[in-house]
DRENGUKOL-821922 format. One record per residue (C-alpha): residue in one letter; x, y, z. Coordinates in steps of 0.25 Angstrom, whole numbers, plus 5000, padded with zeros to 4 digits. Example, Ala and Ser with C-alpha at 12.3 -4.5 7.8 and 13.67 -1.06 7.14 Angstrom:
<pts>
A504949825031
S505549965029
</pts>
This chain:
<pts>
X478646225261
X478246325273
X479846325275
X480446355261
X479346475258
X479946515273
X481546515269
X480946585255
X480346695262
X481446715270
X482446715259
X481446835252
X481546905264
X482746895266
X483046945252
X482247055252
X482747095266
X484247095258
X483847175247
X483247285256
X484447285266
X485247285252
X484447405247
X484447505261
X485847455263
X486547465250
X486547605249
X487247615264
X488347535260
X488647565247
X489047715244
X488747735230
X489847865231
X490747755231
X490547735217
X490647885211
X491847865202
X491147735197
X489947815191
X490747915187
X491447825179
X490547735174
X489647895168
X490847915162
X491047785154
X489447775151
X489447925148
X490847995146
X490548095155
X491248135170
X490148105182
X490548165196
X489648135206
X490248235216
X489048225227
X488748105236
X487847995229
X486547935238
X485747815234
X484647725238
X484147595237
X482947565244
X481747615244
X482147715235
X483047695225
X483847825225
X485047895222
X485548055225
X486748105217
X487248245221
X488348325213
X488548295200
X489348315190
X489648265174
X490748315166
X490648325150
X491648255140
X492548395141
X492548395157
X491448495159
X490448505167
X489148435160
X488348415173
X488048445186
X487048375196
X486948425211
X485848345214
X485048215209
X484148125220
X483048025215
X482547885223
X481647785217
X480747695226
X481447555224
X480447465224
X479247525217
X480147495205
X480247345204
X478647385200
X478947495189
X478547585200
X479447745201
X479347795213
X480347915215
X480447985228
X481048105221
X482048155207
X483048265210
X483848325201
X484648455207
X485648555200
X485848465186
X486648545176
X487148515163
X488048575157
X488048545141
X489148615133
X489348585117
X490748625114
X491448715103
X491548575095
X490148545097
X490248425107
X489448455121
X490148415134
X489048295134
X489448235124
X490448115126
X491248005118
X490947875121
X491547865135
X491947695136
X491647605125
X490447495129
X491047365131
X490947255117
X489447205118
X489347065123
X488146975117
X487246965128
X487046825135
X485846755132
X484546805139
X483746715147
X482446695144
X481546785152
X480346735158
X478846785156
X478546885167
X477246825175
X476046875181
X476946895194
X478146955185
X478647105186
X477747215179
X477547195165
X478247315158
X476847355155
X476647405169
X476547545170
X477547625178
X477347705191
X478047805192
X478047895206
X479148025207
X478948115220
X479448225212
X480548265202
X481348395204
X482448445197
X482948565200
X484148665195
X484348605182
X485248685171
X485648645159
X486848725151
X487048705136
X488048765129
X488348755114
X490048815111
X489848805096
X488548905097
X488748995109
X487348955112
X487148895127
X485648865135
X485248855148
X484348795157
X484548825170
X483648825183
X482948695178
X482048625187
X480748505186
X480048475198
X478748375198
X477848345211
X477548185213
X477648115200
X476547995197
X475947905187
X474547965183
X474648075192
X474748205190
X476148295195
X476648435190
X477748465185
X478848605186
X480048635177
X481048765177
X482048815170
X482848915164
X483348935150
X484549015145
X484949025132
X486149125126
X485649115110
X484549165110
X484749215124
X483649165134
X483349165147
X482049095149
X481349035165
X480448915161
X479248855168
X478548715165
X477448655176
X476448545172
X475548435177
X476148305173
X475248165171
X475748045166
X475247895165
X476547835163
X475547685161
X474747755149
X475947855144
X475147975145
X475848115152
X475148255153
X475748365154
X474648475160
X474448615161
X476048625159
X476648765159
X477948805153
X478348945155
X479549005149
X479849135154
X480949225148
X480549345158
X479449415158
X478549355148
X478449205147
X477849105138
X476848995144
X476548865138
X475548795143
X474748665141
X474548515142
X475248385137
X474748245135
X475648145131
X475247995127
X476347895124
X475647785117
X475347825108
X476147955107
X475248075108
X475548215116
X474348315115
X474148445124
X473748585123
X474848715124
X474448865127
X475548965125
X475049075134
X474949215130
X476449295130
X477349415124
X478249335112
X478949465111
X479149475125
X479649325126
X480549325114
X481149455119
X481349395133
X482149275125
X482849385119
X482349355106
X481549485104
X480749485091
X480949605082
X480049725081
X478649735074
X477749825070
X476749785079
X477449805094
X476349725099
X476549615089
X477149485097
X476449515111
X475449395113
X475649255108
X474849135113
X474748985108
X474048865111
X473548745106
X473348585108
X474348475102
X474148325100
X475548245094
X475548105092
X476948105088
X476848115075
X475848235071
X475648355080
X474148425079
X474148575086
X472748595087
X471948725093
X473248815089
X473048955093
X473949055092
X473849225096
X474949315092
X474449455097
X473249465089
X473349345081
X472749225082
X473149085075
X472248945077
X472348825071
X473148705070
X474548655068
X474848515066
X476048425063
X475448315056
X476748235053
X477948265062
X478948195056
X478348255043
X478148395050
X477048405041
X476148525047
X474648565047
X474148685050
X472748795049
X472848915057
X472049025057
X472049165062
X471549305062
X472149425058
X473549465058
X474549545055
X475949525052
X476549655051
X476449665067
X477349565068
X478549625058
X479449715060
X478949885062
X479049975049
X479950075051
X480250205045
X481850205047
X482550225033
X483350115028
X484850165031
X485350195017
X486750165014
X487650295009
X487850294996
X489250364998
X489650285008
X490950185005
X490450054999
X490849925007
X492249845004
X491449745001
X490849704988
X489249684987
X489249544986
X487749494982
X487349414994
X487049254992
X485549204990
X484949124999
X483849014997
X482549065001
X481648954999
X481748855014
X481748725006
X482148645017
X480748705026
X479848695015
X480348555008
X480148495023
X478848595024
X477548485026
X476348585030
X474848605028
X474248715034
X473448845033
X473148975038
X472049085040
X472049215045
X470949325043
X471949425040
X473249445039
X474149575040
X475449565033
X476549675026
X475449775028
X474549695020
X473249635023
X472649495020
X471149465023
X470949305027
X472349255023
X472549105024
X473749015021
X473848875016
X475148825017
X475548655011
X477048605011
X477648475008
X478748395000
X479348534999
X478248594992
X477348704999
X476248784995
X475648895002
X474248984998
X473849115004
X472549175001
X471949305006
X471149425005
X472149525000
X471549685000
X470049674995
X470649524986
X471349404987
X472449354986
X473049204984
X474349154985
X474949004983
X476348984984
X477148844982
X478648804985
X479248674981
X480448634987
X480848504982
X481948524975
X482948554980
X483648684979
X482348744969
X481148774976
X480148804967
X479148934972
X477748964965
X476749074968
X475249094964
X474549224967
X473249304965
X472849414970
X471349454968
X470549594968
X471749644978
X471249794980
X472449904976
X471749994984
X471549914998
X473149884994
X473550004995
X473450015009
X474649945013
X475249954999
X475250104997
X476250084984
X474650044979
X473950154982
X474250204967
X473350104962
X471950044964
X471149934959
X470949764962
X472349684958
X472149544952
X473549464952
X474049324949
X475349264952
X476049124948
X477449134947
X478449014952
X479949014955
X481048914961
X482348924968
X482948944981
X483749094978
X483049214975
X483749224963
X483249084958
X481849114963
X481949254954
X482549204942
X481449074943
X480349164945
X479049134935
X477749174933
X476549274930
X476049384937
X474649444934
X473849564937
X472749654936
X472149774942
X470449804940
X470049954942
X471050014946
X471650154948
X473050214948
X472650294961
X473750404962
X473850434947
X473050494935
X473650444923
X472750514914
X473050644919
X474550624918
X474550604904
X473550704901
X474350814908
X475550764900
X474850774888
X474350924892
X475750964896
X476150934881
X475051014876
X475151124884
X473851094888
X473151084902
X472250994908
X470751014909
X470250914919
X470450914932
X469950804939
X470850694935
X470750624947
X472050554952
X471750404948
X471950314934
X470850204935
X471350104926
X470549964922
X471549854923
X472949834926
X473449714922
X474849624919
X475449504920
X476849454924
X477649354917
X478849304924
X479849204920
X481149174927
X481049294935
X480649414924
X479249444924
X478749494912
X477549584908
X476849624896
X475349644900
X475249774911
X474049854905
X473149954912
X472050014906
X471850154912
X470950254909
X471450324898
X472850254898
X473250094894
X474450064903
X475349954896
X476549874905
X477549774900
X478749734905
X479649634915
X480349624927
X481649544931
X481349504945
X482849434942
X483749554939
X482649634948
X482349734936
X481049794927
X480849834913
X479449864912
X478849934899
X477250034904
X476550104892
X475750204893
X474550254883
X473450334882
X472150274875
X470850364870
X470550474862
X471050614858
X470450654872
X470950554881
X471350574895
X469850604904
X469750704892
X470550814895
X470650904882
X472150924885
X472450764884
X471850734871
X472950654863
X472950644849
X472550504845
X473950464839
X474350464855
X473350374860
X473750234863
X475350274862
X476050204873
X477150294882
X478050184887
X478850194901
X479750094903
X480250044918
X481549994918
X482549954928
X482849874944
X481549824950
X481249954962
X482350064953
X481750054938
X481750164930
X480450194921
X480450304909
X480050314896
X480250174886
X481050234876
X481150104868
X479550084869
X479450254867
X479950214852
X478750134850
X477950244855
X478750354846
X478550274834
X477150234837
X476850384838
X477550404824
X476550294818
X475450394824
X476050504818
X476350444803
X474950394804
X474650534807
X475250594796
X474850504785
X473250524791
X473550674790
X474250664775
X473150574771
X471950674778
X472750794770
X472750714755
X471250674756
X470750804762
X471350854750
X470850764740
X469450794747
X469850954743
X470050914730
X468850824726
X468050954733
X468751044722
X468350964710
X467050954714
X466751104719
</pts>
């Protein structure tokens, strides 16, 4: 027995003796260079596209298990260049891997470039037909069973994998991309990732560069990532920690900053992100992409954002959002609940801010006016085609729940005290309500599309507008400085279409409103009439402290529109010695105004803050002057009713007869009365 384990343990040795001598002399006797046009080949059959291995080929077997390629090159389907390798070296420690154990003594990568080119017919220089046809599929012969791994057997594939690099560096990386159908072409150039001693559990740091070009937009930007990298290749975990990407145009560069935790099983990424503090009008100008003027020129100076994330894959949460623009600050959270769904959550809230800064300055240059003499175009007018203005593919896909607050908001020069936003999409319906404080009032607002047909979006509108003070108004509206008391409106109207001209001629609905206690500021009505009246009689006036206002109680009216016209018949306003009547439509279609206002004058024979010069025989009162105001919304024309002055004419004739017959029968009884006093005198 003492002899056959002797011959056995001979044998082994000598085995093991062989394979080593095989492995340390394998390489000095076989000259993989040798084999050159039998690489190239076979790349070609596998891939379609030409290798060259210009440079000499080195290689390893034992202990490391290495292999150094210098000076390569690949040609694309059409003969160009599509890559270029000066240098690649990497040795992996040979035995360690019989135990799932990577130890890699060093990865270099040196002066790649890639050269992608999409041609005029849209086919890139990458892309290849099938180079050899795969040889007929054979039915596989019958496997042997394969026996149960023992206590004594390999690793079970549970095993964890070590994994040991002493460090990764590549270096002088470009990539070129080029698109012939476009013009468009990008560029990274300068690229590099170098890493210190990579290990399981432990942590190492991480440095990549590089520079992008682009031609449209044109850009020229230096990028920066470092970071701490930890990963447990066992449990599936990797950290990313206190990583920094820097992407730096010129002068002014944009920071992101943070950390990122990644668990494989199951899936869940979570992590926080900090954009630091920077000029967005600086950066975007840098990118030559400037943004255009506005009225603030500090507007668009500060921006910062930061935040925490947590995804399992299917939903993403955005808790702790903060956002400053300038002066303004956003917090809250945005979440995706469903990804595949991209349904949205969201409630923000902020302070105040104003929008105007951010559009574009008033200016005071005069529109150019065309010269009426000058020779018209060869061309004829030809009306310009409608284009849809309702998105129905955003909104029929829109799935989002959200809201938010601000304490005040600046916007068109108006102001809005504690505005908030509620805003609920889906199944191509949406609905959104805004309520504010509005000037000393309220106003409400709640708007619905529904999109789900097709072709016919359907709009509706409901408003109300409560106490809104004319006067506070007037401050950004002067065109109300005329007037003054508290408005009280109500919309509902409702449309559908996609064309404005649809969404016009669908147009229905009311329109209410009403004016408390209030005033026509700049004008004293009854004074105009009463010097009118004067005038006529030759006469002049008394008083002289009219004032320069015309209170009146109520102004009032309501809107009826129906497939686009609205229709009036109510405007009343009472004022102080004058009733105000209005009644009439507008054609929001043919964008045109017919509207009927009467004018008369209600009291006694002294009417008019009772100024002897204005009294008005009775037969006068409660007469109604009509003006008519006919014409193109923004150019009418308003005069005297001529077919309502008829009714007037002839109403005043019915005073007159009525007159007359009082005055024949005064005349025939003060008469009789003479005669009865003669008969008994």
């Amino acid at each position: 027995m003492n002899r056959l384990i002797k011959w056995i343990t001979i044998v082994f040795a000598g085995l093991v003796l062989l394979m080593v001598l095989a492995t340390v002399l394998l390489p000095k006797f076989i000259d993989p260079n040798d084999y050159r046009s039998d690489i190239a080949k076979m790349a070609y059959e596998q891939t379609g596209l030409t290798l060259k291995i210009n440079g000499p080929i080195d290689w390893s077997v034992f202990p490391w298990l290495g292999l150094n390629l210098k000076d390569l090159t690949v040609a694309g389907h059409d003969g160009s260049q599509l890559a270029k390798l000066e240098k690649a070296d990497v040795s992996v420690k040979l035995l360690p891997l019989l135990t799932k154990n990577i130890e890699v003594k060093n990865a270099t990568l040196d002066g790649l470039n890639l050269n992608l080119v999409k041609n005029q017919q849209g086919k890139g220089n990458w892309e290849v037909t099938s180079a050899k046809p795969s040889p007929p599929a054979r039915t596989p012969p019958a496997k042997a069973p394969v026996p149960q791994a023992t206590a004594t057997s390999a690793p079970a594939a549970g095993t964890p994998m070590a994994l040991d690099i002493a460090n990764v560096a590549i270096n002088n990386l470009t990539i070129q991309y080029s698109d012939k159908t476009t013009g468009n072409s990008y560029v990274i150039k300068n690229a590099s990732l170098n890493t210190s001693a990579i290990s399981n559990q432990t942590p190492f740091d991480i440095t990549a560069k590089a520079s992008v070009l682009s031609n449209n937009p044109k850009i020229s930007l230096n990028t920066e990532l470092k970071a701490t990298v930890t990963f447990n290749l066992e449990k599936g975990l990797y950290d990313l920690n206190n990583f920094s990407l820097i992407a730096k145009p010129d002068a002014e560069p944009l920071t992101l900053t943070g950390n990122i935790h990644l668990q494989q099983q199951p899936f869940l990424t979570k992590g926080e992100f900090n954009i630091a503090s920077f000029n967005p009008k600086q950066f975007l100008a840098q990118l030559n992409m400037p943004l255009p003027p506005m009225a603030d020129k500090n507007a668009m100076e500060s921006l910062t954002v930061k935040g925490s994330f947590k995804s399992n894959g299917k939903s993403l949460n955005t808790d702790n959002l903060a956002l400053t623009l300038d002066d303004f600050n956003l917090n809250g959270f945005l979440n995706v609940d469903d990804i595949a769904k991209e349904a949205i959550t969201f409630k923000l809230t902020g302070n105040a801010l104003n929008l105007d800064n951010y559009l574009p300055p008033a200016t005071s240059t005069p529109v150019a006016v065309k010269d009426q003499d000058q020779a018209p175009s060869a061309e004829p007018n030809t009306p310009e085609k409608e284009l849809p203005l309702i998105p129905e593919a955003l909104l029929s896909n829109l799935n989002i729940n959200g809201s938010m607050s601000l304490t005040a908001l600046t916007a068109a020069n108006l102001q809005f005290d504690q505005p908030s936003i509620t805003i609920h999409a889906a199944d191509g319906r949406s609905e959104v309500k805004i309520a504010s404080g509005f000037y000393k009032g309220t106003i409400e607002l709640d708007g619905k599309t529904d999109v789900r047909v097709k072709g016919t979006p359907k709009l509706a509108v409901k408003a109300t507008l409560k106490d809104i003070s004319l006067n506070a108004l007037s401050t950004p509206i002067t065109e109300l400085k005329p007037m003054q008391g508290d408005v009280n409106a109500n919309m509902n109207i409702a449309t559908e279409g996609q064309l404005q001209s649809a969404l016009t001629r669908n147009l229905n609905g009311t329109i209410g409103f009403d004016i408390n206690q209030g005033a026509f500021k700049e004008a004293n009505f009854n004074k105009m009439v009463c010097e009118g009246i004067a005038l006529v009689r030759q006469e002049k006036l008394q008083k002289k402290d009219w004032g320069t206002s015309t209170p009146f109680e109520d102004l009032s009216g309501t809107f009826t529109i129906r497939n686009g016209v609205a229709v009036n018949k109510d405007l009343t306003a009472a004022l102080s010695s004058l009733n105000l009547k209005g009644d009439g439509t507008i054609n929001f279609i043919d964008q045109t105004i017919d509207y009927h206002v009467g004018l008369n004058i209600r009291g006694d024979e002294q009417l008019l803050d009772n100024d002897p010069a204005c009294e008005i025989n009775k037969d006068y009162v409660n007469i109604t002057w009509p003006v008519r105001c006919l014409g193109k919304l923004g150019a009418q024309q308003c005069g005297l009713d001529s077919e309502r002055m008829a009714n007037t004419i002839a109403d005043l004739a019915k005073q007159e007869a009525k007159k007359h017959i009082k005055n024949t029968i005064d005349k025939k009884v003060n008469g009789l009365k003479d005669a009865f006093k003669g008969l008994f005198n």
